[in-house]
N, C-alpha and C positions, 0 to 999 in steps of 0.2 A: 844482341841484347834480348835475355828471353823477357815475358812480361808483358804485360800493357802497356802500352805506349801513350802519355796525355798529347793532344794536340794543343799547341798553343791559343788562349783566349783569344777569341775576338776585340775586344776591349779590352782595354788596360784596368785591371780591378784594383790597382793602389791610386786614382783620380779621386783625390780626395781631399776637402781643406782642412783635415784634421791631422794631426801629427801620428806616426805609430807608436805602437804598443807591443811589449813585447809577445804578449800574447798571441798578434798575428802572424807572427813570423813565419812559422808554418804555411800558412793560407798563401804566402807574397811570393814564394821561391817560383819563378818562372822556370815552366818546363819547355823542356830542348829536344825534341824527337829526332833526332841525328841524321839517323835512316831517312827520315822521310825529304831531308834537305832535298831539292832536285838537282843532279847532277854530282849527288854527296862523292858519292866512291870515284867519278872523276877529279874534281878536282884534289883530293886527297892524292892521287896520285899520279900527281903533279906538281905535288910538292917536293923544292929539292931539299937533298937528305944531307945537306950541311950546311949550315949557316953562321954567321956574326952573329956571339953574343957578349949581351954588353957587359960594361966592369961592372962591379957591384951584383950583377947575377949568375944565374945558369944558365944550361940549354933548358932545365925544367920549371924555373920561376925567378922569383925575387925572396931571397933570403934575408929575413931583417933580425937582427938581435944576435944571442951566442949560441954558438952550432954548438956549443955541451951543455946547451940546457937541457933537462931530464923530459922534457915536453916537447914535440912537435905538430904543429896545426897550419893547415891545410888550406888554402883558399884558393876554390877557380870562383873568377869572375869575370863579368864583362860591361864596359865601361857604359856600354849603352842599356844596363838590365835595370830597371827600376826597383827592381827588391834586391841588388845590390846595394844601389845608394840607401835604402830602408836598412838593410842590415848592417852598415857604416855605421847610419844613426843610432842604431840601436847598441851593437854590438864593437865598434870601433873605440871609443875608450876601455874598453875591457880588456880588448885585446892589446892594445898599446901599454896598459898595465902589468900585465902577464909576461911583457917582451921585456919592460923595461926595468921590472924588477928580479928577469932570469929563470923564471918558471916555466920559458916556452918561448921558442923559438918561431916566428909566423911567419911562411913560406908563402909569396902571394904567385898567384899563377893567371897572370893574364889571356885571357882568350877571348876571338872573335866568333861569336855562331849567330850573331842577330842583322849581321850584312842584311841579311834578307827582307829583313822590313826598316831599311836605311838606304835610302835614296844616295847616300854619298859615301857609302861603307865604310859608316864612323867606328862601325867597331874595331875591324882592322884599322885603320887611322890611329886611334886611341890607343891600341895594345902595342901599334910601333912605338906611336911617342911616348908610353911609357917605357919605352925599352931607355931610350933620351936618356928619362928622368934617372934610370937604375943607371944608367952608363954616368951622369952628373952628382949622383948620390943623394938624389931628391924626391926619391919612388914613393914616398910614403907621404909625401908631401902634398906632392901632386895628384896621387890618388883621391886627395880629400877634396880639393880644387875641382877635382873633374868631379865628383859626384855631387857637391855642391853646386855647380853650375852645370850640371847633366841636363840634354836636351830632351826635349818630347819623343819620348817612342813614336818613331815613323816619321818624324820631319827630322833638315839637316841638321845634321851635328856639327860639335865647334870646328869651325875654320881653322886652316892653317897658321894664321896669324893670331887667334885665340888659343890655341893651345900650345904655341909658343910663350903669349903672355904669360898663361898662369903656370908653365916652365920653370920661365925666371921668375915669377912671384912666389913659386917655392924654393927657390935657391939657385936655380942653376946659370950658368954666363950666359952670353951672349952668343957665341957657338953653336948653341942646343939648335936655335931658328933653323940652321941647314940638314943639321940631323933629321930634324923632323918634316922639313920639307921632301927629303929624301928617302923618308920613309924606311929607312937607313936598317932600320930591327924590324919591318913586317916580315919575315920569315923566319924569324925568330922567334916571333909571335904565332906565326903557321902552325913551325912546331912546337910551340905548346900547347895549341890547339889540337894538334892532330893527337897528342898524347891521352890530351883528356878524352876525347873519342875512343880511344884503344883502352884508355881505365874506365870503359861505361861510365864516365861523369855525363848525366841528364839534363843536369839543371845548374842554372845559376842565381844564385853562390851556391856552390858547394863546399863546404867545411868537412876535415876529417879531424881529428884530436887522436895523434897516434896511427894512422893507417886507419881509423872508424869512423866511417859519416855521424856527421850528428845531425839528428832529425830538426831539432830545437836550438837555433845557436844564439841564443840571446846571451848575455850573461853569463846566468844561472846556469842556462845548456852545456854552456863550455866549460863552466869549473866542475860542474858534475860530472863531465865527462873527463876531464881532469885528475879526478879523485876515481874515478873507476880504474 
């Protein structure tokens, strides 16, 4: 990856009792220096090169809405990025507008790259159990769940039996509990990880509208981007 490379803050710059704006958007996207991961290019391959993927998705994300809308948009994230859950609030009924009235298709792409400052590596945890939720038909559901009830950058994240809960609180049986105890989709979750690594994805969220990052994804960002 040619470029600069930001190192991740010290401190978490979204600690704050104020609500966001879309105007910060920009400022929140947590950068991901990939390379500098220790052990990056090990564990990568190490990963095996076939996996279980669940119903409801692909080997490359979670597809929601109709595959012939004339729009497609992009989203890697990771359940433990705090300017993911910021860009949910911000940008998450926009996008569920866009889907649900067939102007665009939203492809979520779960990935884990913040194990690293997770004491109990909720990220992978959380990109398996969302695999659950695509395999129950409650991805988008439970997306909202988990960023709602998102834990502190750097302390543990939800437990086994918390993100079962809010599983079935977004729709799925009773079932989902061994899915997700077994962790059933984390390599499934690998590779979508490892894809994002291989398409220079830096940061999270990253939004594309058509194959083009958008710098700006509020809103505004993505109809405009839309209309380009």
């Amino acid at each position: 990856m040619a470029g600069k490379r930001k190192a991740p803050p010290t401190k978490n710059p979204l600690t704050t009792k104020q609500g966001p704006s879309q105007a910060t958007v920009i400022g929140i996207i947590v950068v991901v220096a990939f390379a500098a991961l220790v052990g990056f290019g090990v564990y990568w391959n190490s990963q095996p090169g076939e996996f279980v993927v669940p119903r409801n998705a692909t080997a490359q994300g979670v597809p929601t809405g109709n595959e012939a809308a004339p729009n497609k948009i992009d989203i890697y994230l990771d359940f433990q990025c705090p300017a993911c859950k910021q860009f949910e609030e911000i940008s998450g009924t926009a996008l569920d507008e866009l889907r649900d009235t067939g102007q665009a298709q939203i492809i979520y792409h779960p990935i884990a790259i913040l194990d690293r400052v997770s004491p109990d590596q909720y990220s992978s945890r959380s990109a398996a159990a969302s695999g659950c939720a695509a395999d129950a038909g409650v991805f988008r559901q439970f997306e909202k769940l988990l960023y709602a009830n998102q834990p502190t950058e750097g302390d543990p994240g939800l437990t086994t039996e918390q993100l079962t809960q809010f599983a079935q609180q977004a729709g799925a049986g009773p079932d989902i509990g061994q899915c997700i105890s077994d962790e059933r989709y984390e390599p499934w979750a690998q590779g979508i990880t490892q894809q994002a690594f291989q398409a220079q994805v830096q940061s999270t969220p990253t939004v594309l509208v058509n194959g083009q990052k958008v710098d700006n994804p509020t809103p505004d960002g993505l109809r405009q981007a839309l209309a380009r």
